[in-house]
SEKE-188656 format. One record per atom (N, C-alpha, C, O): residue in one letter; x, y, z. Coordinates in nm, 3 decimals. Layout:
# SEKE-188656
+---------+---------+---------+---------+
! residuo !      px !      py !      pz !
+---------+---------+---------+---------+
!       A !       X !       Y !       Z !
...
+---------+---------+---------+---------+
//
This chain:
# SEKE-188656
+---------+---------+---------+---------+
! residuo !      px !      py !      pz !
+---------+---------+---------+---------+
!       X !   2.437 !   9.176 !  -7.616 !
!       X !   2.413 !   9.071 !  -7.712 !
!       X !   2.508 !   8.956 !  -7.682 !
!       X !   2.622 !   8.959 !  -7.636 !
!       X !   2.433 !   8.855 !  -7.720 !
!       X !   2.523 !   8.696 !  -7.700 !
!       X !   2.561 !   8.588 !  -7.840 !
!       X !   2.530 !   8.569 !  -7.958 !
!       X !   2.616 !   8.559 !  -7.775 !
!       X !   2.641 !   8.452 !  -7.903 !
!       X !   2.534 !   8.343 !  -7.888 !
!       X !   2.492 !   8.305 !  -7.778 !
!       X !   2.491 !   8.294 !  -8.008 !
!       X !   2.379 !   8.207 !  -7.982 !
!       X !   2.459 !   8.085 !  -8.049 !
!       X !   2.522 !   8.107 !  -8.152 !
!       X !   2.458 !   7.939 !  -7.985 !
!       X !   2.527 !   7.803 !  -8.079 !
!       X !   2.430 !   7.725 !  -8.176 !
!       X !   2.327 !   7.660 !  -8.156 !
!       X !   2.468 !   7.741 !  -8.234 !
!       X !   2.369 !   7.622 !  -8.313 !
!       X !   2.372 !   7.523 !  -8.303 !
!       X !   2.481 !   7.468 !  -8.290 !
!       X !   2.241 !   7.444 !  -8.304 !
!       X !   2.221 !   7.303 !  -8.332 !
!       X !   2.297 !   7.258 !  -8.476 !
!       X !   2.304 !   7.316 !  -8.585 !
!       X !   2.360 !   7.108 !  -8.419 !
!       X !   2.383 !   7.040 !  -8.561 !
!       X !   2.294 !   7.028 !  -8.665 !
!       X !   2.190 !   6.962 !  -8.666 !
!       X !   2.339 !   7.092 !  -8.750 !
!       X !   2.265 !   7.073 !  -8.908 !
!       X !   2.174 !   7.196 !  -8.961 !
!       X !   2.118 !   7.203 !  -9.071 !
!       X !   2.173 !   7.292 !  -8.857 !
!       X !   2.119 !   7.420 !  -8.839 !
!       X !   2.210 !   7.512 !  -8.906 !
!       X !   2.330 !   7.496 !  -8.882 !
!       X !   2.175 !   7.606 !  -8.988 !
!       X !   2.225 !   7.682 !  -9.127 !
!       X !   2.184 !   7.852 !  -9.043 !
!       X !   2.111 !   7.872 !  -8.946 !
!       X !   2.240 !   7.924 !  -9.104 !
!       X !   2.237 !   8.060 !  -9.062 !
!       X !   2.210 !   8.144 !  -9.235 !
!       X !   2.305 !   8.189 !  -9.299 !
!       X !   2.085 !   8.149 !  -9.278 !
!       X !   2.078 !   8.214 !  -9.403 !
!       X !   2.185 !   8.297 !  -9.484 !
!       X !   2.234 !   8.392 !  -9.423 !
!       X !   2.226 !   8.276 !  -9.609 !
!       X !   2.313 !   8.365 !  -9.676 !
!       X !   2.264 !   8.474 !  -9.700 !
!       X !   2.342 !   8.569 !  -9.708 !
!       X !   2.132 !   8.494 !  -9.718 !
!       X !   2.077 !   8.649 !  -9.755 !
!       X !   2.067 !   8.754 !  -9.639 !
!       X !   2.032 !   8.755 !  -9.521 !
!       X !   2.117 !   8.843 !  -9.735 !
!       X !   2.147 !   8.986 !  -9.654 !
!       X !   2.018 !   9.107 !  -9.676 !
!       X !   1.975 !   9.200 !  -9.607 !
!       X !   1.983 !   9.049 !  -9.816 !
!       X !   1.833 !   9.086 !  -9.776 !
!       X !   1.718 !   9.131 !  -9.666 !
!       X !   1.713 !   9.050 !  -9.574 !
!       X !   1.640 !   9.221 !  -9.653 !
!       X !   1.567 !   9.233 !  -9.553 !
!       X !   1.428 !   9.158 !  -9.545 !
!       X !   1.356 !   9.154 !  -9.645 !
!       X !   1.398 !   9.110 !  -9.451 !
!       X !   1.270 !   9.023 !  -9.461 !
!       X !   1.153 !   9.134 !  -9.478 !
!       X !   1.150 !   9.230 !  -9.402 !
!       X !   1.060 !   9.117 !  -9.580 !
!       X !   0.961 !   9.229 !  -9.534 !
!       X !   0.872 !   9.198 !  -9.404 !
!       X !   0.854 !   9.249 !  -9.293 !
!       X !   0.826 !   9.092 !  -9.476 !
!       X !   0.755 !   9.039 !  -9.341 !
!       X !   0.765 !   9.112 !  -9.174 !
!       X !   0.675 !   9.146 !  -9.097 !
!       X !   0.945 !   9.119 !  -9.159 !
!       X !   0.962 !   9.144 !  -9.030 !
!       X !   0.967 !   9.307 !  -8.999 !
!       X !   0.928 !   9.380 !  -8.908 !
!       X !   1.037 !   9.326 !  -9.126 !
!       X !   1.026 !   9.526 !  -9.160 !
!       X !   0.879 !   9.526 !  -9.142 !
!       X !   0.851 !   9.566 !  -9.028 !
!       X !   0.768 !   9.493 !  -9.218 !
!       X !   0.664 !   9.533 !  -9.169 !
!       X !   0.604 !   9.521 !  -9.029 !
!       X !   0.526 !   9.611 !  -9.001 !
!       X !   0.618 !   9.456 !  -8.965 !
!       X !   0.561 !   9.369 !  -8.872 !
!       X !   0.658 !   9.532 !  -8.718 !
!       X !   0.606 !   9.590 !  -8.623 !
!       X !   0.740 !   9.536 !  -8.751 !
!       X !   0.843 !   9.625 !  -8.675 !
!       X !   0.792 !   9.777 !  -8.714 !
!       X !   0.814 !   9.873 !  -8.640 !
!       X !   0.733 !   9.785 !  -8.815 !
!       X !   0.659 !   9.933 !  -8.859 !
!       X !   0.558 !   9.920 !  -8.791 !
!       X !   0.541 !  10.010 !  -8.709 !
!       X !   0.461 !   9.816 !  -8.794 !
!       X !   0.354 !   9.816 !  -8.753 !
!       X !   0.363 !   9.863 !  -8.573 !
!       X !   0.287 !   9.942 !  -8.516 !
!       X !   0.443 !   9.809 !  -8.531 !
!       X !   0.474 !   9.794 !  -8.396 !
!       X !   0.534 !   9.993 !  -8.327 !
!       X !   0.495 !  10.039 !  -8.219 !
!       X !   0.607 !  10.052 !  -8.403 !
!       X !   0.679 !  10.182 !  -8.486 !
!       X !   0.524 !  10.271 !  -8.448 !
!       X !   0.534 !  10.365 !  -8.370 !
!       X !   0.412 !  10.243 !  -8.494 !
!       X !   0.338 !  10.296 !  -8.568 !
!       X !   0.246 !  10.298 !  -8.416 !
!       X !   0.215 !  10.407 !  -8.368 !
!       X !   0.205 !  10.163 !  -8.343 !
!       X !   0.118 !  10.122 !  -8.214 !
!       X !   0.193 !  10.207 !  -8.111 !
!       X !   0.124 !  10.269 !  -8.031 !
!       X !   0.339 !  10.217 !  -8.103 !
!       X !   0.440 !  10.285 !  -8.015 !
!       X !   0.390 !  10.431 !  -8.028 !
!       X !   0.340 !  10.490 !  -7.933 !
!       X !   0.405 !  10.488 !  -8.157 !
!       X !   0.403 !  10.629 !  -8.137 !
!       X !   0.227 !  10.721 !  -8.149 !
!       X !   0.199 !  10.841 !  -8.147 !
!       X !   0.155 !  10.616 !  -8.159 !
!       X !   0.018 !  10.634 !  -8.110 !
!       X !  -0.045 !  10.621 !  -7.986 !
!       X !  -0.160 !  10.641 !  -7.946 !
!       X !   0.120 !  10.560 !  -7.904 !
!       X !   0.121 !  10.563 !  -7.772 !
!       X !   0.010 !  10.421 !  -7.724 !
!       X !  -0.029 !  10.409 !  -7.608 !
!       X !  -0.023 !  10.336 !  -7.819 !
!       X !  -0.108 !  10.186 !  -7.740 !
!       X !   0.027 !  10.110 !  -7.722 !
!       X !   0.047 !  10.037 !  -7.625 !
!       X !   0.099 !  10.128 !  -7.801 !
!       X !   0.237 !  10.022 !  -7.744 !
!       X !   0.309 !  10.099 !  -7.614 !
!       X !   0.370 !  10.206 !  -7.615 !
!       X !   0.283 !  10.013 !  -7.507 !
!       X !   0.361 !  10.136 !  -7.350 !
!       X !   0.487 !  10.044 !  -7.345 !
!       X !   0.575 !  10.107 !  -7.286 !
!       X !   0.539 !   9.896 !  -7.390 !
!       X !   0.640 !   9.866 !  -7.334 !
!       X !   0.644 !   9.737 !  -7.424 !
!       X !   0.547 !   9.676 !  -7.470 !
!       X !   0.777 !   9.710 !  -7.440 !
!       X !   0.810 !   9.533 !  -7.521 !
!       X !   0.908 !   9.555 !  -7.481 !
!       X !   0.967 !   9.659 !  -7.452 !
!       X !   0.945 !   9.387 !  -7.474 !
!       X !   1.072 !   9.297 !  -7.426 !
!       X !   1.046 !   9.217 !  -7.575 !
!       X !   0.937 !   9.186 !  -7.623 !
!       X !   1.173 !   9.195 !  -7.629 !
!       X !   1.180 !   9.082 !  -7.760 !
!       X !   1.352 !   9.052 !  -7.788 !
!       X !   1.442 !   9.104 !  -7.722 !
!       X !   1.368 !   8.971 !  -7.883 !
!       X !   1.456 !   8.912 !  -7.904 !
!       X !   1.465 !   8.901 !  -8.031 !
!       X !   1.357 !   8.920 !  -8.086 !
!       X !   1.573 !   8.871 !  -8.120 !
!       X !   1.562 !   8.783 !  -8.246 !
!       X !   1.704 !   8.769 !  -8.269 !
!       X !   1.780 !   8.759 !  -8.172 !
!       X !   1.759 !   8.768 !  -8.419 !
!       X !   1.864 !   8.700 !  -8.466 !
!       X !   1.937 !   8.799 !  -8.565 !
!       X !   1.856 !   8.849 !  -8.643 !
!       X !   2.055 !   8.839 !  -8.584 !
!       X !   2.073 !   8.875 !  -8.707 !
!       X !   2.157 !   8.779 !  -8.799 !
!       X !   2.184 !   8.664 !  -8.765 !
!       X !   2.191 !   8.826 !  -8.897 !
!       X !   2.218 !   8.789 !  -9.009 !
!       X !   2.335 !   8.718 !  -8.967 !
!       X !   2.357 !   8.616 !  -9.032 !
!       X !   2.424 !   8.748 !  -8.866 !
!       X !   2.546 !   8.648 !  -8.864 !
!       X !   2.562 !   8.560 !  -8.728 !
!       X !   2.661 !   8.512 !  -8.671 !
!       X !   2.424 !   8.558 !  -8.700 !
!       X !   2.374 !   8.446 !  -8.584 !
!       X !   2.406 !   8.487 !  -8.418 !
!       X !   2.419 !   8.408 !  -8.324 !
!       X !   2.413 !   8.626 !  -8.417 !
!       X !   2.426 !   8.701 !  -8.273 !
!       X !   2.293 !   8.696 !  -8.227 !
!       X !   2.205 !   8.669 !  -8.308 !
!       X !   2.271 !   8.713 !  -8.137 !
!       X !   2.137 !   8.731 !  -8.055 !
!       X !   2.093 !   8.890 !  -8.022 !
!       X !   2.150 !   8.968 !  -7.946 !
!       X !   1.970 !   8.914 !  -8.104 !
!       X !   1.974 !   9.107 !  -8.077 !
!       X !   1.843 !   9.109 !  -7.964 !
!       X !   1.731 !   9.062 !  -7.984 !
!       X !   1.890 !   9.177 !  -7.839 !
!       X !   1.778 !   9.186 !  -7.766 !
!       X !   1.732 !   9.342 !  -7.741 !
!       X !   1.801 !   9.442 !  -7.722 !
!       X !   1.572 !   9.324 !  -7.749 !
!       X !   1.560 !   9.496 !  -7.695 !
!       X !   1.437 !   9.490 !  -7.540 !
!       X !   1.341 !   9.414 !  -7.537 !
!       X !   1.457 !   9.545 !  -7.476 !
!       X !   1.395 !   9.631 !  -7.363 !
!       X !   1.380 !   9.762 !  -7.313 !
!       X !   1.461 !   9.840 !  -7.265 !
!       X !   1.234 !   9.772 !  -7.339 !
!       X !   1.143 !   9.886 !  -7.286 !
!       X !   1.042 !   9.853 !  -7.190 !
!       X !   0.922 !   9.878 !  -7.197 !
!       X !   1.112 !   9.789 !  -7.090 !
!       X !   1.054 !   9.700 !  -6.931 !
!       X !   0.966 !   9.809 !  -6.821 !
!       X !   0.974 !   9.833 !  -6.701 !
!       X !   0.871 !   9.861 !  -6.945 !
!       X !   0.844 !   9.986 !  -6.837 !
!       X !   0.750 !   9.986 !  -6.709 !
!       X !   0.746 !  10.051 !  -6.604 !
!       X !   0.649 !   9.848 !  -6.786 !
!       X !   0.558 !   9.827 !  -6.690 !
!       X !   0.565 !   9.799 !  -6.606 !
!       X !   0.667 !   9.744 !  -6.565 !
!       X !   0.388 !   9.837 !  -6.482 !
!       X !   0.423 !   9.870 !  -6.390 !
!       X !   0.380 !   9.708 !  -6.279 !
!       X !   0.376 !   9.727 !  -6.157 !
!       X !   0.357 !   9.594 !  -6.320 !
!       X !   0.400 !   9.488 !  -6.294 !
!       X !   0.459 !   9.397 !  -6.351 !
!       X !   0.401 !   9.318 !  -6.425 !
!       X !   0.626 !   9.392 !  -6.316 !
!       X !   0.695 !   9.285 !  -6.343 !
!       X !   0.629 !   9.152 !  -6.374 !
!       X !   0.612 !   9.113 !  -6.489 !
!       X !   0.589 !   9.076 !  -6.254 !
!       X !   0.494 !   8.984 !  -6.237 !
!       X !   0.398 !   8.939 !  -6.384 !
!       X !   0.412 !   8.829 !  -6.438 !
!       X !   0.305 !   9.042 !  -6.433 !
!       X !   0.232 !   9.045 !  -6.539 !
!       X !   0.308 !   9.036 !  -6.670 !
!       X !   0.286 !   8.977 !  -6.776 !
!       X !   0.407 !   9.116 !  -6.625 !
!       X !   0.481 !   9.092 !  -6.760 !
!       X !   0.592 !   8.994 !  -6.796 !
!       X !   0.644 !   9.001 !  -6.908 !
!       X !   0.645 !   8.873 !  -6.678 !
!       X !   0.665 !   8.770 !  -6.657 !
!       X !   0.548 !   8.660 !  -6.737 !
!       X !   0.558 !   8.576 !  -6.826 !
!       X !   0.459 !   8.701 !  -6.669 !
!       X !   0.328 !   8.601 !  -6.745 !
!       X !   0.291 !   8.627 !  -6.880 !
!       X !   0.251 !   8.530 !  -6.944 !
!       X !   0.297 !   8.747 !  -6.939 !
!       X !   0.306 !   8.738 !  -7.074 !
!       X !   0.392 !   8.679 !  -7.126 !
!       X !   0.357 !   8.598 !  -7.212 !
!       X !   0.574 !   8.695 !  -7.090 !
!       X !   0.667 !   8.623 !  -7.111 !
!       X !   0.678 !   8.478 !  -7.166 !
!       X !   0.730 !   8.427 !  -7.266 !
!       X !   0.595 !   8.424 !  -7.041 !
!       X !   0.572 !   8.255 !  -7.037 !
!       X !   0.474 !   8.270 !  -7.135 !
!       X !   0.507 !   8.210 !  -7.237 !
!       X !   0.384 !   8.319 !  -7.142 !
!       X !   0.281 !   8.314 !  -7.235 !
!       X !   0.332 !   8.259 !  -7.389 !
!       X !   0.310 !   8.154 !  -7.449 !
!       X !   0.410 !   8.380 !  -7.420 !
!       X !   0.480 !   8.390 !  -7.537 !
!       X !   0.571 !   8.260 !  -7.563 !
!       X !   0.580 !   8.210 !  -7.676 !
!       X !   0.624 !   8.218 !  -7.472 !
!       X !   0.718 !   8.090 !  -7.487 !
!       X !   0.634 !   7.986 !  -7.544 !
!       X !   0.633 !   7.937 !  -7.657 !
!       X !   0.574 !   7.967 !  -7.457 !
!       X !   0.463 !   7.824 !  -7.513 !
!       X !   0.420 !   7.856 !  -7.632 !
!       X !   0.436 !   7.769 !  -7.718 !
!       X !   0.356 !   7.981 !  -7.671 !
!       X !   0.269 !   8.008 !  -7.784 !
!       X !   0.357 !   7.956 !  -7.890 !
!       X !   0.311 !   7.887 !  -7.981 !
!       X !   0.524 !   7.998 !  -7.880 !
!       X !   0.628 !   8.009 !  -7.961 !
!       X !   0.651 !   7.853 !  -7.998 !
!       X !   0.666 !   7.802 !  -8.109 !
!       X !   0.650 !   7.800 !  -7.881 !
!       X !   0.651 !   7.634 !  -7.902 !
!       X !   0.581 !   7.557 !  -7.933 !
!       X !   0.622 !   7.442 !  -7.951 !
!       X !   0.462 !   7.588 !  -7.951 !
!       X !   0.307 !   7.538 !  -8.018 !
!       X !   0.340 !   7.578 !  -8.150 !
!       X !   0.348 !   7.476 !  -8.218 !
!       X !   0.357 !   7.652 !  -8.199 !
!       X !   0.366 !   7.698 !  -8.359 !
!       X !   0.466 !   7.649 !  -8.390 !
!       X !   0.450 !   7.604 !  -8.503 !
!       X !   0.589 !   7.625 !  -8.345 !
!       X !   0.725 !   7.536 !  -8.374 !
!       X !   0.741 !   7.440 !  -8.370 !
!       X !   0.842 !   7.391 !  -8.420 !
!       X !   0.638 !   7.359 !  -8.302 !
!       X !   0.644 !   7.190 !  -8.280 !
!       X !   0.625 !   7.119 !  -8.440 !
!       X !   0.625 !   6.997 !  -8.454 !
+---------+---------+---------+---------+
//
């Protein structure tokens, strides 16, 4: 894990609260895994005191492909964020 900097004027939430949203969304994922359709994720996110939490299960069997999902995901991420 890394330290992530913030942009000026960029806030790091006070709640310690759990998002459901993301609890669900991480069950759901929990749930595709142990039904065995989830074979592998690479992800990222944030916790509560602005560290960077990364996980990898890089199992597949082209890098390459899963590079291109990668990029995939970036743009998608930046289309919905713009």
């Amino acid at each position: 894990m890394g330290t992530i900097k913030l942009l000026p004027g960029a806030q790091i939430p006070d709640n310690e609260a759990p998002d459901e949203g993301l609890v669900g969304i991480c069950r759901q994922l929990l749930e595709m895994a142990e039904s065995g359709k989830l074979r592998n994720i690479i992800g990222c996110g944030f916790m509560s005191d602005g560290s960077k939490a990364a996980v990898w299960c890089d199992t597949h069997d082209s890098y390459l492909e899963q590079l291109g999902a990668l990029r995939q995901l970036e743009q998608d991420y930046i289309d919905r964020h713009r």
